[in-house]
N, C-alpha and C positions, 0 to 999 in steps of 0.2 A: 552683204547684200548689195547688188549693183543697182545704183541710183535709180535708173531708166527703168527700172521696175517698181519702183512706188507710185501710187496713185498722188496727185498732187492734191492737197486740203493748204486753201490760202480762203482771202476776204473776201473771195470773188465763187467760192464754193455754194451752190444751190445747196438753202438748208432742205428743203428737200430728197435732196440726192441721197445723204445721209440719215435723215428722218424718215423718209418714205419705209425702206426697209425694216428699220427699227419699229417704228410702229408697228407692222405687218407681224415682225417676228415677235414685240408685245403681247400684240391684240391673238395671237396665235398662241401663247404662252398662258394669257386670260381663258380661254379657249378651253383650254386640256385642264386647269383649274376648275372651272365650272364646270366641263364633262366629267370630271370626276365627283364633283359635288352632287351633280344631279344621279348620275350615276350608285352614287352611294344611297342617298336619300330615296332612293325607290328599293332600294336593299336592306339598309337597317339606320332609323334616322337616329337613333344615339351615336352610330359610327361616323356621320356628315361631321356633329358637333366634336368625334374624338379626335375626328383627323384635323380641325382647323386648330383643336387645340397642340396635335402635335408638327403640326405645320410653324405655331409661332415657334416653337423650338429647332424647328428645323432652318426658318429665318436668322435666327439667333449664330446658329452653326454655319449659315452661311456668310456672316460678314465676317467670321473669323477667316474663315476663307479667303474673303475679298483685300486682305491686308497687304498681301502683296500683290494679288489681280489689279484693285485699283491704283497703287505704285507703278503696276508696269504701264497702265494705260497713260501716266502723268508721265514718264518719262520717255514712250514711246512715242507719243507723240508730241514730246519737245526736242526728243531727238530728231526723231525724223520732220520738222520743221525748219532744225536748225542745219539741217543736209549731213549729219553725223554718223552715216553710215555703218562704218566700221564698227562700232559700238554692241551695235542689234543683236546678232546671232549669241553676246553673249546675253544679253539683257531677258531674250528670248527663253536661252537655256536654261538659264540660272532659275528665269521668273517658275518657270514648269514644272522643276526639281524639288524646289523649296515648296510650291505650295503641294506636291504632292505627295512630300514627308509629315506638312503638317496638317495636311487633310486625314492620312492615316492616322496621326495623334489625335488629333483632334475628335475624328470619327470613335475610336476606341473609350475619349474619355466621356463624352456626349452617353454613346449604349452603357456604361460603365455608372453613370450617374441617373441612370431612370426611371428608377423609384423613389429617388430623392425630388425629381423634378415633378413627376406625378404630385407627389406631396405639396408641393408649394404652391401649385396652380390649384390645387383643391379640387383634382380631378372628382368627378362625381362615379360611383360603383360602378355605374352601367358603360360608360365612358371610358374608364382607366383600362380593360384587357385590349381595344381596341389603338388606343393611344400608342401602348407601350408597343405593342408588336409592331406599329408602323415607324417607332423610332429606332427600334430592332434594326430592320430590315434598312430602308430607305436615311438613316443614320448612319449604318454600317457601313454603307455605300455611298458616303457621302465625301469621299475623296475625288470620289470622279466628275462630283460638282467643283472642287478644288481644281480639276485641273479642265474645266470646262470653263471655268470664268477666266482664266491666265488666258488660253485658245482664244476664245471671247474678243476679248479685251486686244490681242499680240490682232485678229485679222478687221475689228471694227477701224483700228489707229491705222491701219494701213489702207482704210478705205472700202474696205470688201465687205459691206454692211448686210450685202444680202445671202453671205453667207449664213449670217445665223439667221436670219425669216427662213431659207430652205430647212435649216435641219433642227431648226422648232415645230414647220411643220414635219417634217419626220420623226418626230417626238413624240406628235398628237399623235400621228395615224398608229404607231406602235403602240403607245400609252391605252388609247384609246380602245385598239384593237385587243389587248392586253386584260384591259377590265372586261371588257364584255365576255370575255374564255373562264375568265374564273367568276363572275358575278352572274351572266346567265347564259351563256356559252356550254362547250363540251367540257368543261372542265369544274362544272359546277361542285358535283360529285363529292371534290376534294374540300370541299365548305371550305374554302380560305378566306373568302370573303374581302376582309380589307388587307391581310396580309398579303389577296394576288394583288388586289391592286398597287403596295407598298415593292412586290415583285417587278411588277408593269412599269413601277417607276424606275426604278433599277435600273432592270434591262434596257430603256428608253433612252438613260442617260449616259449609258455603256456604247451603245451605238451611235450617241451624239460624239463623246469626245475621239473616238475612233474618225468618225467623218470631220471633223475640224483637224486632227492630224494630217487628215490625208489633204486634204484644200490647203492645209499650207505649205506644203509642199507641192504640190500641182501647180498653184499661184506662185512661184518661185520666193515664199516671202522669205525665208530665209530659211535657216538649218538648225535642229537642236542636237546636239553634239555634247557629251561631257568634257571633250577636248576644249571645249572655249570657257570649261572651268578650271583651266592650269594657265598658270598660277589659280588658287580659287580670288575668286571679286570681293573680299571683305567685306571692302572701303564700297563697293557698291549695293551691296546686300545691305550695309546698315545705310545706307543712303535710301532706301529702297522700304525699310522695315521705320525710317522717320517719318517718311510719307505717308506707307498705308498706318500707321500706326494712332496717327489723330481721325481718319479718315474712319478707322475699324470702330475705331473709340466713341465717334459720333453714333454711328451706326449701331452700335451697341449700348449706349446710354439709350437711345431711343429705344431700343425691343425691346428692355429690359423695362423702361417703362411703358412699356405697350402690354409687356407680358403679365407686370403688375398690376394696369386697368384688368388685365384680361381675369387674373386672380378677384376683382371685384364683381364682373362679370359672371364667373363663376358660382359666386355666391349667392343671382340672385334666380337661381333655376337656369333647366333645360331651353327651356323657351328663351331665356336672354342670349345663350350661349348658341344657340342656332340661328336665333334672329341674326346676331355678330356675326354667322361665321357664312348665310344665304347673303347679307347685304352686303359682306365685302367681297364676296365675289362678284356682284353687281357692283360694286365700286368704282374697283378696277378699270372697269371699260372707260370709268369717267376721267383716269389718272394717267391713260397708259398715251392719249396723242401731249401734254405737256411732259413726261418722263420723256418721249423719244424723242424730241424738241431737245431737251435738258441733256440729254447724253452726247446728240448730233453736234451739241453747242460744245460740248465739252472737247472734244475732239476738235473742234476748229479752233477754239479759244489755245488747247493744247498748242497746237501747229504756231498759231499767231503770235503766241510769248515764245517760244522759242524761236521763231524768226528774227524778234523782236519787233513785232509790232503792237503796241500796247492799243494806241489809238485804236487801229482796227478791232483791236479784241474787244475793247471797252463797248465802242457802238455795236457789234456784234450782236453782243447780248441783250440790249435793251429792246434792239429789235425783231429776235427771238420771241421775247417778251409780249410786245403786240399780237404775234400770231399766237401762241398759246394761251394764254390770258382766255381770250374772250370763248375760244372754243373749248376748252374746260371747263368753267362757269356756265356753257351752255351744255355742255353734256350732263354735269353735277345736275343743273335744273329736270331735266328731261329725266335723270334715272329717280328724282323727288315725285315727280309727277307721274310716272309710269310705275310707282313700283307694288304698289295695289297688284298689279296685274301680274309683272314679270314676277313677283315671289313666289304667285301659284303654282310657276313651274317646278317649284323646288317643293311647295308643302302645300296644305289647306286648312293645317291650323290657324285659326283667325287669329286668336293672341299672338303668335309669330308672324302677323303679318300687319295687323296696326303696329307692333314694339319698329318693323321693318320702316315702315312709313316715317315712324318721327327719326329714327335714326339718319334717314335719307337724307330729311330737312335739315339736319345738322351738319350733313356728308357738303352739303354747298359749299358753308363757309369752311369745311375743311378742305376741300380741295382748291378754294381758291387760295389761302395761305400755303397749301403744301405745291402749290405751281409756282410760287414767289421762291419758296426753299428749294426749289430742286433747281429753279435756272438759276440762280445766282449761288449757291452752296457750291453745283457742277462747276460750274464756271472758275470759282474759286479756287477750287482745287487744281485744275487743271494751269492755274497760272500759279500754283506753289502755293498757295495762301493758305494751308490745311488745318492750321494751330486754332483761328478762328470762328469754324464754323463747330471743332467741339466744344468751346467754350459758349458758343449758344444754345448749345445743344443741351449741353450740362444745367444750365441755370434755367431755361424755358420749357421743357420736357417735364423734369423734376418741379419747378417752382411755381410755374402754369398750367402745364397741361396735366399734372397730378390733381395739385391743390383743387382745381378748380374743377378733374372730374370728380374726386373724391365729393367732395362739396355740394356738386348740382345730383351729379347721380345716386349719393347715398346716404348722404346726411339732408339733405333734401326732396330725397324719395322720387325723383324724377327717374330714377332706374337705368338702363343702356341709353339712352338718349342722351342723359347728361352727361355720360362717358365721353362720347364723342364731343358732348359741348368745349367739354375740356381737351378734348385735343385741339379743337378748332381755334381756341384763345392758343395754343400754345402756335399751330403753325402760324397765325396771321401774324402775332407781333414776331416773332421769328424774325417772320418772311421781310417783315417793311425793316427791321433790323438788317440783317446781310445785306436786302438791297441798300442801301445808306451807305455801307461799307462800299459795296462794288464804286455806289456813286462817287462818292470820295477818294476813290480810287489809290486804297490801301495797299492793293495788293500790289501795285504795282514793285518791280524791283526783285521778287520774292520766286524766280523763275530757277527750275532746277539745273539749266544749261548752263554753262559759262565757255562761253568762247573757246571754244578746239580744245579744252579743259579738260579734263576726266574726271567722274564722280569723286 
């Protein structure tokens, strides 16, 4: 790749520049989640509840995915910080290859295991045909999210953020345009129901990785070629598989124990289980401007340690921090306050919609810990620091945010509410944890580059 065609990301980068977009393509991502939510729930409201439930397994399947995506973003852009040019087109290649051999594995063993999974979530009768057939379908197809977060990830590190806001929103308009042919469209006829929808999503995601193909190539960012896997990269692939590997681990301690609240959830009715699945789609919106903060960071922080500039990376983040912080905490309040109102758009069950209210109240303080985790976790990673944030991950998920929903919400009788209490203890000490770290500034040292070095 010829230098003069990368976008420069240094300490003087508007977080803006790079969050703007992110957001956008978030809050658009939010979007096509709730249109389908809503969408469903005026169709058949056991199917709202089967799809979040096969949704958390669908999250589940995607950090396995993310093992190398988020490797290539950490070395992407400590390469291209450190002006290592030459490198790319294999990094590139390699990244796209590998995750789209183990998006196929992956996908096969996912559909292959889903009556065992049905089982363990305690899917309820009405729920279970709906569930499985959208794991079916939108599982099976779940390679092409594999090779959609590598795409992702290979044109955000190179600067082109707003690649992915455009063809999120062309995700929506497809997705969207999609439900409505098989739900109340020309296409009703065929009662597919939630399996068009699990179709809609498919096809959606087939025309995304198509279009981030074609952008990186237009944008000259580089080439994927199997040619630049002779000799093949070993020594870079397991360089590659260290990284995302504590990264995938984190990520996957967490669903697992998300999935396990979700197993409790389960067990205390329909009502719990739709209340969970209306309010985090109103969640969302409250998460999505400190997530693009947290990712934009991440990407500078990347450039900045591989420059070597730690100083800058350190104050970076903190004042990341400032701007997300308070505009989080005030979205979190505003969806506490509003959500009387906004749930009606989804149902007019009154029981699902006081369970929705206290759940909200609890949604504060989780979003304020989970804004602590995601700028300083992001940040981490991107300066090499990876080993640490699963090891918080492991002990505070499990040891807090279990214990403690188990505790309030079931042995206590507090119900969904205390679910979330318990996540909310686990992300705040989390949070003020990692930060201590960043402040102490551990990571430093721990950067994947070395000097005209090779992985």
């Amino acid at each position: 790749m010829n230098k003069k065609k990368a976008i420069v990301i240094d300490e003087k980068t508007p977080l803006l520049m790079l969050a703007g977009p992110m957001f956008l393509e978030l809050f658009l991502n939010t979007m096509l989640n709730n249109v389908d939510m809503l969408m469903l729930s005026h169709y058949d409201e056991y199917a709202v509840g089967a799809v979040g439930n096969a949704n958390t397994i669908m999250f589940m399947m995607n950090i396995l995915f993310n093992v190398i995506a988020t490797a290539t973003s950490v070395v992407v852009a400590q390469y291209l910080g450190a002006g290592q040019y030459d490198k790319m087109n294999m990094i590139y290649t390699l990244a796209v290859v590998v995750n789209l051999v183990n998006g196929i594995i992956i996908s096969g063993i996912f559909c292959a295991a889903n009556p065992l999974i049905m089982n363990f979530l305690h899917v309820s009768p009405e729920m279970r045909p709906y569930s499985m057939i959208y794991i079916y379908i939108v599982g099976g197809g779940g390679f092409l999210t594999a090779v959609f977060n590598v795409m992702l990830q290979i044109m955000r590190c190179n600067g082109y953020t707003k690649i992915g806001m455009w063809t999120t929103f062309a995700i929506n308009i497809i997705n969207i345009g999609g439900n409505y042919l098989f739900l109340y469209g020309p296409l009703t006829f065929l009662k597919m129901g939630v399996a068009g929808v699990a179709i809609s999503t498919v096809a959606a995601r087939l025309l995304a990785v198509i279009s981030l193909i074609i952008f990186f190539y237009i944008t000259k960012t580089g080439q994927l070629a199997l040619r630049y896997l002779k000799p093949f990269p070993g020594r870079l692939l397991v360089k590659m598989i260290k990284i995302g590997l504590p990264t995938a681990g984190e990520n996957l301690t967490y669903n697992l124990y998300q999935t396990t609240l979700l197993s409790f959830v389960n067990a205390m009715g329909n009502d719990a289980v739709n209340a969970r699945a209306y309010c985090n789609s109103l969640i969302s919106f409250a998460m999505i401007f400190s997530n693009a903060c947290a990712m934009s960071t991440q990407i500078i922080t990347g450039h900045l340690v591989g420059a070597g500039k730690e100083d800058e990376a350190y104050k970076r983040v903190f004042k990341t921090l400032r701007t997300s912080m308070p505009i989080t905490i005030a979205l979190a309040s505003a969806n506490a306050i509003l959500c009387g109102y906004t749930l009606q758009f989804f149902t007019h069950n009154q029981n699902i919609i006081m369970l929705g209210q206290m759940i909200m109240i609890a949604d504060i303080f989780v979003e304020t810990g989970r804004c602590l985790n995601m700028t300083f976790v992001s940040s981490l990673k991107a300066a090499g620091a990876y080993v640490f944030p699963l090891i918080m991950g492991l002990l505070c998920n499990w040891g807090l945010g279990l214990t403690t929903g188990y505790v309030v919400g079931v042995v206590l009788g507090v119900g969904v509410a205390g679910i979330y209490a318990g996540t909310a203890t686990d992300e705040c000490i989390r949070g003020l944890i990692v930060m201590y770290y960043w402040y102490k500034k551990k990571w430093v040292g721990k950067s994947v580059v070395e000097k005209k070095r090779d992985l």
